[in-house]
C-alpha positions as CSV (number, residue, x, y, z in Angstrom):
1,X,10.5,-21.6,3.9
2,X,6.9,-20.7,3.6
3,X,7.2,-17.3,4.7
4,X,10.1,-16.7,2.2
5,X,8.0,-18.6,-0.2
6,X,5.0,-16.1,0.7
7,X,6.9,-12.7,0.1
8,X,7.5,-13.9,-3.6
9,X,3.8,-14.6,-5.0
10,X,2.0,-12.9,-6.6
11,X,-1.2,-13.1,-4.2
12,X,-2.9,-10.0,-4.4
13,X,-5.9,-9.1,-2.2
14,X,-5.1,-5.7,-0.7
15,X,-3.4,-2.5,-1.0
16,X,0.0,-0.8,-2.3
17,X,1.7,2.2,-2.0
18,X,4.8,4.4,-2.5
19,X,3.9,7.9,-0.5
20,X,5.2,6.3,2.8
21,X,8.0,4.2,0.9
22,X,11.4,4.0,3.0
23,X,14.1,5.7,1.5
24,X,17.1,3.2,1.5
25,X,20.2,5.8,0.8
26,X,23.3,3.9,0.0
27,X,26.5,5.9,0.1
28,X,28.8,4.4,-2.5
29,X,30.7,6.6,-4.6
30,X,27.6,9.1,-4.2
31,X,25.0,9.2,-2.5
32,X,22.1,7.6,-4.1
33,X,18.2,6.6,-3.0
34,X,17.1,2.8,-4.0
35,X,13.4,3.0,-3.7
36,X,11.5,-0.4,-2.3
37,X,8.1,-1.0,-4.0
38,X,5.8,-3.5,-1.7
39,X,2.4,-4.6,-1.6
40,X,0.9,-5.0,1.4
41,X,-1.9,-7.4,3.1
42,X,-4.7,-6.4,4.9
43,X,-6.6,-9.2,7.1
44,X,-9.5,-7.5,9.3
45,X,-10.7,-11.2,10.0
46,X,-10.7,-12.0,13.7
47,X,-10.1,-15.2,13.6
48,X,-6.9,-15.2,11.3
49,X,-5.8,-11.9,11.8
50,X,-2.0,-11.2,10.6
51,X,-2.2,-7.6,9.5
52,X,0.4,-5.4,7.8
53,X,2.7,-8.2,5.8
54,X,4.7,-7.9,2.7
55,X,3.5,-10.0,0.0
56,X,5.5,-8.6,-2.5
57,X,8.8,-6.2,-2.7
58,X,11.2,-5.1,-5.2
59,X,13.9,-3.0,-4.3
60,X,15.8,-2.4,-7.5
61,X,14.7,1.3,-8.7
62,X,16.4,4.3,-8.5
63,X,15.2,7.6,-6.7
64,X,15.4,9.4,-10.1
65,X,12.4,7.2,-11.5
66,X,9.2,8.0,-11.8
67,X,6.9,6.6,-9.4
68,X,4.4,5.1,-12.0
69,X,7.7,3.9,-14.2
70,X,9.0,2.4,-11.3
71,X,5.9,0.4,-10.6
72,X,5.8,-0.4,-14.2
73,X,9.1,-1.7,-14.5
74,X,8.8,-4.7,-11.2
75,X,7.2,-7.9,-12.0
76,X,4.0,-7.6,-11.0
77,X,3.4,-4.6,-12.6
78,X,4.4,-6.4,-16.1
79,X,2.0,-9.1,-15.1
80,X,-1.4,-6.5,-13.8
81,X,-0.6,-5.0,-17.3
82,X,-0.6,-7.9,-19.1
83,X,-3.5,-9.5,-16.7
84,X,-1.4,-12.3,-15.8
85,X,-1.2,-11.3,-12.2
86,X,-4.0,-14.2,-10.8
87,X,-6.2,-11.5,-9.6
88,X,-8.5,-13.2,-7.1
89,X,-12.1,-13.4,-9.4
90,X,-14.6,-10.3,-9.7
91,X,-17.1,-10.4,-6.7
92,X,-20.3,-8.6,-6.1
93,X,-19.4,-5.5,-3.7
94,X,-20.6,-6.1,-0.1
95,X,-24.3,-5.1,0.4
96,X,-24.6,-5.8,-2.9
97,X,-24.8,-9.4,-3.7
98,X,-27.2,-9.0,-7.2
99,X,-24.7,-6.1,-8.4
100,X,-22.1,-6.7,-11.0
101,X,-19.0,-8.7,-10.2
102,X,-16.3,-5.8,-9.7
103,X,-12.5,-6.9,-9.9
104,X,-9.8,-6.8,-7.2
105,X,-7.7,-4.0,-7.3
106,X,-4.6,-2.3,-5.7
107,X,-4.7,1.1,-3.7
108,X,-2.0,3.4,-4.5
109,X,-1.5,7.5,-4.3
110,X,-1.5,10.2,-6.5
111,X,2.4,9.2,-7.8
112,X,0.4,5.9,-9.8
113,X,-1.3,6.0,-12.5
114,X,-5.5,5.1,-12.7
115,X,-5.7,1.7,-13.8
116,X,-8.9,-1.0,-13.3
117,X,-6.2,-2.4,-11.2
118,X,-4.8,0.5,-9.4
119,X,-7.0,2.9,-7.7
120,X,-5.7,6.2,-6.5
121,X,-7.7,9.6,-5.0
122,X,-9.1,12.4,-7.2
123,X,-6.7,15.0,-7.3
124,X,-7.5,17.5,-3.8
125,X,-8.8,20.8,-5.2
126,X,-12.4,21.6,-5.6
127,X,-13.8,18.0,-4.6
128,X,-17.2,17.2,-4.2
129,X,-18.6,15.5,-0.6
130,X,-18.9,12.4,-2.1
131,X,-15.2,12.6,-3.9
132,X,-13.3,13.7,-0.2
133,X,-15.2,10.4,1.1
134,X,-13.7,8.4,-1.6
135,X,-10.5,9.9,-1.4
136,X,-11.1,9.2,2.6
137,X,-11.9,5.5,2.4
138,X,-8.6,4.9,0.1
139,X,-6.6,6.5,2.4
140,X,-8.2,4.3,5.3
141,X,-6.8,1.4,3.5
142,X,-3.7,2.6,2.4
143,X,-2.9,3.1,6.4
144,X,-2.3,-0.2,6.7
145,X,1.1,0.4,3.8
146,X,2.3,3.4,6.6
147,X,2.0,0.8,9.3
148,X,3.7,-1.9,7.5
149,X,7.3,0.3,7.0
150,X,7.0,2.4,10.4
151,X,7.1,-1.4,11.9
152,X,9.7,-2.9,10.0
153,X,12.0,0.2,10.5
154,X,11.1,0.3,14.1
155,X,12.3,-3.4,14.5
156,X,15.6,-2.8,12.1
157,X,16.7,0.4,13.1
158,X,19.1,-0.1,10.4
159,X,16.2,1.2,8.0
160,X,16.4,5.5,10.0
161,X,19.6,5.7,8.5
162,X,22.0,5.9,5.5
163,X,23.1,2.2,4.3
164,X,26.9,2.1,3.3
165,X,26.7,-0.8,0.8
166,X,26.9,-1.1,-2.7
167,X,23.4,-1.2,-4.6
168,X,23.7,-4.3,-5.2
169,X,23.8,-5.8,-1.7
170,X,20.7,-4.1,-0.6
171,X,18.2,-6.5,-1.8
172,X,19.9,-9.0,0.2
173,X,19.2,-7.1,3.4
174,X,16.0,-5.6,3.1
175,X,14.3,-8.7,2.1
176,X,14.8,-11.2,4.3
177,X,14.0,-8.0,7.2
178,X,10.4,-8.4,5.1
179,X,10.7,-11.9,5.6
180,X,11.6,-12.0,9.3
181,X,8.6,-8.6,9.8
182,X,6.0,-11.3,8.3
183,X,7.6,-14.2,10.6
184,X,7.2,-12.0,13.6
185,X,3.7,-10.5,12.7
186,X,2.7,-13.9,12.3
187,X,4.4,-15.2,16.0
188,X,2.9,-12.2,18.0
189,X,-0.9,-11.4,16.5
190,X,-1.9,-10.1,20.1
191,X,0.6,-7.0,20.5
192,X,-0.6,-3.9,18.2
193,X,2.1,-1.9,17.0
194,X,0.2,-0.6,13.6
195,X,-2.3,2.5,13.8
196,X,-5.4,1.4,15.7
197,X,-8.8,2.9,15.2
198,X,-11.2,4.3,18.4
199,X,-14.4,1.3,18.7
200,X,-16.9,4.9,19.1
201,X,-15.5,7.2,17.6
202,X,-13.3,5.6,14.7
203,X,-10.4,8.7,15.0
204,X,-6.7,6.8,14.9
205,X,-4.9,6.1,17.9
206,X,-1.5,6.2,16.8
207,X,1.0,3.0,16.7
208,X,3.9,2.5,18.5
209,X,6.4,3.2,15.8
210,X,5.0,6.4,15.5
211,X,6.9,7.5,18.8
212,X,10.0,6.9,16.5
213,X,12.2,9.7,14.7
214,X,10.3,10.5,11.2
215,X,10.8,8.1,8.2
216,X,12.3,10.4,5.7
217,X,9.5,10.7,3.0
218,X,10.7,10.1,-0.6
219,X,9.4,13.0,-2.8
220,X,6.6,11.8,-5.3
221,X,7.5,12.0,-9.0
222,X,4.6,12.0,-11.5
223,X,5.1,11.4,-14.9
224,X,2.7,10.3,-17.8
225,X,0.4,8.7,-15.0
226,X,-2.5,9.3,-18.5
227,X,-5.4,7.6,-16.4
228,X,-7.8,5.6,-18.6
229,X,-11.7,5.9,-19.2
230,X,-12.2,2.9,-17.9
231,X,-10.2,2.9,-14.9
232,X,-12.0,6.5,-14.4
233,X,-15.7,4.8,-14.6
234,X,-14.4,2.3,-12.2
235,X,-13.4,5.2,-9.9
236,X,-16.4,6.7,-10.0
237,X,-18.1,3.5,-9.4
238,X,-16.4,3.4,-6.0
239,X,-17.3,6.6,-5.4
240,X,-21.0,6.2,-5.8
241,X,-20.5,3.1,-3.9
242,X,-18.5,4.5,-0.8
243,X,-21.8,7.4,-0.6
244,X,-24.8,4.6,-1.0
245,X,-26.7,3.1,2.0
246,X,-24.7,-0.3,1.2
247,X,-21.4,0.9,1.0
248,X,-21.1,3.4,3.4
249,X,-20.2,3.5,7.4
250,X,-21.9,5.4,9.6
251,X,-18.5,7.7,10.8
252,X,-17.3,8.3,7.3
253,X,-18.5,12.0,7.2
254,X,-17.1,13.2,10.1
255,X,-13.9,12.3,8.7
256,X,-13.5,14.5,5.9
């Protein structure tokens, strides 16, 4: 009960995505695509260290959806708009610990919309060094979202191929395979099927469930994503920040 308890807060410390989304198809009548929009944890910590889990998913949009209407649309993204979500309080950045208290925020693509509580990369033409390391560190912790549906569809191979259910009987079976993914990840935190990085030289050693057939990518729909001036200062707060003595790491430029 906890872990099916877990998959339905709203705890949010970590990232999100919907470039590596599964595509559920479910041949009923027609063919149609149900898109699954999940938010993912991320737990570097050694000691407690249960990477990769869902903490949130909602399964009931169509493939014809926008990707920012879609996110709009679940639950928690009525509750981040409203700012009833129970956002974890603004800290100081690390290497920072005078500087302002910045908010927690998600990490999506370039299918969301900028928000305070959604970053996503600047757009890939004509960027600056310090924009490509930002759009670099973003897409370091949106890795662990690729890992988190590459390992549940590696475990339920069900997920590689077309569903033949009505709509309304997929939510059923994708989430408790979320729930059962965040049991196992809990049971077995010593085998590492997600992307691994190289201790020297930081470049990705690829997971297991990367040997598997290609997850069939869902194509990004952008409409309206209108980003705020806000949520752009904020971006370019991170930006400064990812290119400063305190908030860089040492490997970051040989990465872009």
């Amino acid at each position: 009960m906890e872990d099916i308890a877990e998959i339905r807060e709203l705890i949010v410390t970590a990232s999100t995505d919907r470039r590596e989304m599964l595509p559920f198809i479910v041949e009923y009548v027609h063919t149609m695509l149900l898109l699954e929009i999940a938010m993912i944890a991320v737990n570097h910590t050694l000691k407690k260290k249960r990477p990769q889990r869902f903490l949130y998913v909602d399964v009931s949009a169509t493939g014809s959806e926008s990707d920012g209407g879609v996110f709009a649309q679940t639950q928690l993204g009525k509750m981040l708009l409203q700012e009833e979500a129970n956002l974890p309080q603004p800290e100081a950045l690390p290497g920072q610990p005078n500087g302002s208290p910045v908010d927690y925020f998600l990490v999506g693509n370039d299918s969301f919309p900028l928000r305070n509580y959604l970053m996503k990369p600047y757009p890939k033409r004509g960027l600056t060094k310090e924009e490509r390391i930002y759009n670099y560190r973003l897409s370091r912790a949106r890795r662990a979202v690729e890992n988190a549906f590459g390992i549940l569809a590696k475990r339920f191979r069900i997920f590689h191929m077309a569903i033949c259910l009505k709509p309304d009987h997929i939510e059923p079976l994708v989430l408790p395979a979320c729930v059962l993914h965040n049991m196992i990840i809990r049971k077995n935190t010593r085998r590492q099927e997600g992307d691994q990085e190289h201790p020297v030289t930081h470049a990705v050693i690829p997971g297991s469930w990367r040997s598997d057939p290609s997850l069939e990518a869902v194509p990004p729909t952008v409409t309206g994503n209108i980003a705020t001036r806000d949520a752009k200062q904020r971006r370019n707060m991170l930006k400064e920040y990812f290119s400063s003595a305190e908030g860089s790491v040492h490997w970051q430029e040989n990465m872009i």
